[in-house]
SERO-4910 file (N, C-alpha, C, O; in steps of 0.05 Angstrom, whole numbers):
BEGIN
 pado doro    nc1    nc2    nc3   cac1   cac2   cac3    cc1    cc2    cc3    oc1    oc2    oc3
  Unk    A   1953   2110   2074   1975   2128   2069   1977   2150   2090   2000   2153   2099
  Unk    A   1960   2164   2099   1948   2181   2124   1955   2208   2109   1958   2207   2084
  Unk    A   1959   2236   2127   1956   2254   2117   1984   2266   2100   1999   2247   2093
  Unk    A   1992   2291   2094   2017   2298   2094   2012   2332   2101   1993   2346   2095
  Unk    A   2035   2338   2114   2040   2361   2129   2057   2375   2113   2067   2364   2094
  Unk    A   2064   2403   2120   2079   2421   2108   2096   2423   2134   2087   2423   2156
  Unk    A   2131   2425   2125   2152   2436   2154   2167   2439   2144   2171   2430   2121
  Unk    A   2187   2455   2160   2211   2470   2162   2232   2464   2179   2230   2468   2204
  Unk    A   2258   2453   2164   2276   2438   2178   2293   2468   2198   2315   2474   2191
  Unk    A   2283   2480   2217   2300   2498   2218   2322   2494   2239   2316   2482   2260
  Unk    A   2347   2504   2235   2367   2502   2255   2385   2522   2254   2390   2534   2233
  Unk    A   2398   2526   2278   2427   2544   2287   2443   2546   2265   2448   2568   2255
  Unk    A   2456   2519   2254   2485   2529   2241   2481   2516   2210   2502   2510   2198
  Unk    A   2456   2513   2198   2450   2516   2174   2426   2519   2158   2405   2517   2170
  Unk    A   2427   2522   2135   2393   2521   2126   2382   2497   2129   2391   2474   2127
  Unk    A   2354   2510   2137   2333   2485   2131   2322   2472   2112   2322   2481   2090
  Unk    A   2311   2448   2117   2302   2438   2085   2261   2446   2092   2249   2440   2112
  Unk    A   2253   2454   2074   2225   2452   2072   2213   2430   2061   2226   2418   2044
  Unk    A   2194   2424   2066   2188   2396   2068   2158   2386   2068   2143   2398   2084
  Unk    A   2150   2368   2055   2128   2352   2064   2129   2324   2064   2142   2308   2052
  Unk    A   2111   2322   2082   2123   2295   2097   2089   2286   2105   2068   2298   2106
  Unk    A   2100   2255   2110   2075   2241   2119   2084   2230   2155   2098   2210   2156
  Unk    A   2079   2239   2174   2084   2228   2196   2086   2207   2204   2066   2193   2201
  Unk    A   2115   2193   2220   2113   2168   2231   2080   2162   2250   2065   2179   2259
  Unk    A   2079   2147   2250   2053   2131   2267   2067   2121   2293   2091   2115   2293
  Unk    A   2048   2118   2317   2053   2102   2334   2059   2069   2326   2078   2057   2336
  Unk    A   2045   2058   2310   2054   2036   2300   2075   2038   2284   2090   2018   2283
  Unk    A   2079   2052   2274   2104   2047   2251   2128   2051   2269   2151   2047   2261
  Unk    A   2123   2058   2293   2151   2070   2309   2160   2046   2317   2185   2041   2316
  Unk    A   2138   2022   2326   2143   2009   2340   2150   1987   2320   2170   1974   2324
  Unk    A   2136   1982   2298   2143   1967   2287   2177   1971   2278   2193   1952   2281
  Unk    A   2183   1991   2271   2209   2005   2266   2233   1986   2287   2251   1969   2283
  Unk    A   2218   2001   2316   2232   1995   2349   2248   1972   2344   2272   1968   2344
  Unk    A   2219   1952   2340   2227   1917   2337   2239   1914   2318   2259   1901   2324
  Unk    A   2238   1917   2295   2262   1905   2275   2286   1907   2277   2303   1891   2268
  Unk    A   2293   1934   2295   2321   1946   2290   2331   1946   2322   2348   1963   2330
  Unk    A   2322   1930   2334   2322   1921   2367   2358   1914   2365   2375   1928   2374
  Unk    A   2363   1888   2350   2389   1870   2358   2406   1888   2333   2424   1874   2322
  Unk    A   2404   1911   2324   2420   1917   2289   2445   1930   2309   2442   1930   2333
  Unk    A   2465   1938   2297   2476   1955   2305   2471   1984   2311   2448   1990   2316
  Unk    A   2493   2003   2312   2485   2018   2318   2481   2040   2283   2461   2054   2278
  Unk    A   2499   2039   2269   2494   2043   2246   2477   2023   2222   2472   2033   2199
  Unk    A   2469   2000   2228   2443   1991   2220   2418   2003   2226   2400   2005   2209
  Unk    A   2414   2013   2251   2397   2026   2252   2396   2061   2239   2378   2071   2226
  Unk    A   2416   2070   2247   2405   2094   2227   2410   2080   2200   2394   2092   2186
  Unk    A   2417   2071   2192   2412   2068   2156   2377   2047   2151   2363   2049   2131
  Unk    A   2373   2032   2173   2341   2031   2174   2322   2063   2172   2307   2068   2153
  Unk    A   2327   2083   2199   2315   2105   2205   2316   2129   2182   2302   2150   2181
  Unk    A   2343   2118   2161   2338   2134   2144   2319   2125   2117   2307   2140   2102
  Unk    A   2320   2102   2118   2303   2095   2102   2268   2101   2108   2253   2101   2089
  Unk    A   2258   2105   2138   2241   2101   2142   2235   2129   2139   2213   2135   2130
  Unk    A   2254   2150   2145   2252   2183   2133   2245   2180   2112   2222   2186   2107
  Unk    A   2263   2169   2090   2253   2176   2070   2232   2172   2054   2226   2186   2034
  Unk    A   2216   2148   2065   2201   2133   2060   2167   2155   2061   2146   2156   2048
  Unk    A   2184   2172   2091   2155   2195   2100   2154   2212   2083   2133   2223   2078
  Unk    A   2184   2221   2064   2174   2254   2055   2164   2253   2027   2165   2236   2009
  Unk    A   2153   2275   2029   2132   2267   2002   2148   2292   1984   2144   2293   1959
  Unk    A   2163   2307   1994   2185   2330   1976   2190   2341   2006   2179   2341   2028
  Unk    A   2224   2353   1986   2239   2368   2001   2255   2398   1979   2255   2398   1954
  Unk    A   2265   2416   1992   2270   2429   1973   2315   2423   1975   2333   2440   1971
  Unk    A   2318   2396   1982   2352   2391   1988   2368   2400   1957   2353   2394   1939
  Unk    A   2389   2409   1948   2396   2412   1933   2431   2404   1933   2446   2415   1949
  Unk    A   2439   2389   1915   2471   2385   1919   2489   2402   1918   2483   2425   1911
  Unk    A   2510   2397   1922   2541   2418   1923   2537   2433   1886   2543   2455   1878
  Unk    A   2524   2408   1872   2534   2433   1842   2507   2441   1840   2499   2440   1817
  Unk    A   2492   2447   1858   2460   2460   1842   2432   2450   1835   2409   2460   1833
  Unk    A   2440   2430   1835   2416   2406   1828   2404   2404   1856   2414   2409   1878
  Unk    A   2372   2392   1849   2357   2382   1864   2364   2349   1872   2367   2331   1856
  Unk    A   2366   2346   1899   2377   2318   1900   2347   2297   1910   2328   2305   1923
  Unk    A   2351   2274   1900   2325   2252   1901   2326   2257   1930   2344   2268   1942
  Unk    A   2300   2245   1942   2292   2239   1965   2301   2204   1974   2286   2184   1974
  Unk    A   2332   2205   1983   2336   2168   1981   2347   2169   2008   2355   2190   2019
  Unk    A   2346   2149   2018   2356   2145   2052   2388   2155   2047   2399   2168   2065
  Unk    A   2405   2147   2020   2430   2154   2021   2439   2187   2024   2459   2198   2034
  Unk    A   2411   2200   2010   2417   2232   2013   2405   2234   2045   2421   2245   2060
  Unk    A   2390   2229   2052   2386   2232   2081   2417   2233   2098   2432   2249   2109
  Unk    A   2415   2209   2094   2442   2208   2111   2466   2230   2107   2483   2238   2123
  Unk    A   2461   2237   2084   2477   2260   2083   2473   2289   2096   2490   2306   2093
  Unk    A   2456   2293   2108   2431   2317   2113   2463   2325   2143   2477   2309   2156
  Unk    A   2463   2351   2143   2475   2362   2169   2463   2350   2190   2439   2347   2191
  Unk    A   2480   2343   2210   2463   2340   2239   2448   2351   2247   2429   2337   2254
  Unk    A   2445   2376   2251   2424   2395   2262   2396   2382   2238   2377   2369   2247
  Unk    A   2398   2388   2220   2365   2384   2199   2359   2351   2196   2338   2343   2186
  Unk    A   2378   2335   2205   2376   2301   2213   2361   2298   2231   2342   2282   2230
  Unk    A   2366   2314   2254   2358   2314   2285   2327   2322   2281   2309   2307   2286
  Unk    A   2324   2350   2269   2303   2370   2264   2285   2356   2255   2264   2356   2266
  Unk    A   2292   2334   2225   2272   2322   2214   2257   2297   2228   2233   2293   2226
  Unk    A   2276   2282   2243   2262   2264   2260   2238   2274   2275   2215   2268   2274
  Unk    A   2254   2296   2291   2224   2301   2308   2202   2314   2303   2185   2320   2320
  Unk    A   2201   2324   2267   2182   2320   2262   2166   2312   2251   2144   2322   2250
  Unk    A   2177   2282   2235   2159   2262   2231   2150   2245   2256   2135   2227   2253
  Unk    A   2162   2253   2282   2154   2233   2296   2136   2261   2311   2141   2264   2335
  Unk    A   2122   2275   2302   2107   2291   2324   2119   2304   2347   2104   2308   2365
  Unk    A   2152   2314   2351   2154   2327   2378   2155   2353   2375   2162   2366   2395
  Unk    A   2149   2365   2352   2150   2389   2336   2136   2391   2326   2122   2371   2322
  Unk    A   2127   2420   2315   2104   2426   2298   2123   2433   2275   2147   2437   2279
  Unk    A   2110   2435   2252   2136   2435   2224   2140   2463   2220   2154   2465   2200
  Unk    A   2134   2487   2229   2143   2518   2224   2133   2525   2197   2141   2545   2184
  Unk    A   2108   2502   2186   2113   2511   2154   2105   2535   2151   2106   2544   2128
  Unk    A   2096   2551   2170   2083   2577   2159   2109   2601   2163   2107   2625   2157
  Unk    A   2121   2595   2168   2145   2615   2167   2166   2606   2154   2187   2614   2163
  Unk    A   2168   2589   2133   2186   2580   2111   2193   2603   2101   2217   2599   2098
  Unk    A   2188   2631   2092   2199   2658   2078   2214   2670   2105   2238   2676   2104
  Unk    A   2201   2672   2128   2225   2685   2154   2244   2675   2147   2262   2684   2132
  Unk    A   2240   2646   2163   2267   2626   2155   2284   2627   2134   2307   2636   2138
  Unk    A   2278   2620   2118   2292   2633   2095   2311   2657   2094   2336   2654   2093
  Unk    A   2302   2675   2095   2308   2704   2106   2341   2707   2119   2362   2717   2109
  Unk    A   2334   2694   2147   2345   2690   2161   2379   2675   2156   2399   2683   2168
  Unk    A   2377   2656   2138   2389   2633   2133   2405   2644   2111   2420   2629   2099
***
């Protein structure tokens, strides 16, 4: 299962989602790579969202009326571009997750 991390989706032009998550692997990237090699181009993100969602272990996403929304590749896909972008890189490691400043952030937002 490997470990799970604490992070913070943070971005410019909306709130972030807080988050824990289990990090993509070098293998899982690749395994990922190869399946979704010949898909389209929206086959593949609806693969990549599945494979998000597959990492987070909670999020704090909430819908338009209030509710807490499931963790499903379909709510992924829904996620703003900026915290789409945000979350990739940091299940794939090109980021550190900010979880320790989740109350700044907040703040801020």
């Amino acid at each position: 299962m490997g470990f799970i991390l604490d992070g913070y989706t943070n971005c410019d032009d909306c709130r972030g989602l807080k988050i824990s998550y289990r990090p993509i692997s070098v293998v899982d990237w690749r395994q990922y790579a190869a399946a979704v090699e010949k898909f389209s181009a929206s086959e593949k993100e609806q693969h990549l969202a599945e494979l998000i969602a597959s990492r987070l272990h909670k999020w704090d996403a909430i819908s338009e009326d209030g509710q807490p929304m499931p963790i499903t590749a379909e709510n992924v896909l829904k996620l703003p571009q900026g915290v789409w972008l945000r979350l990739q890189d940091l299940l794939m490691g090109f980021h550190k997750g900010d979880g320790t400043n989740t109350r700044e952030a907040d703040a801020k937002n």
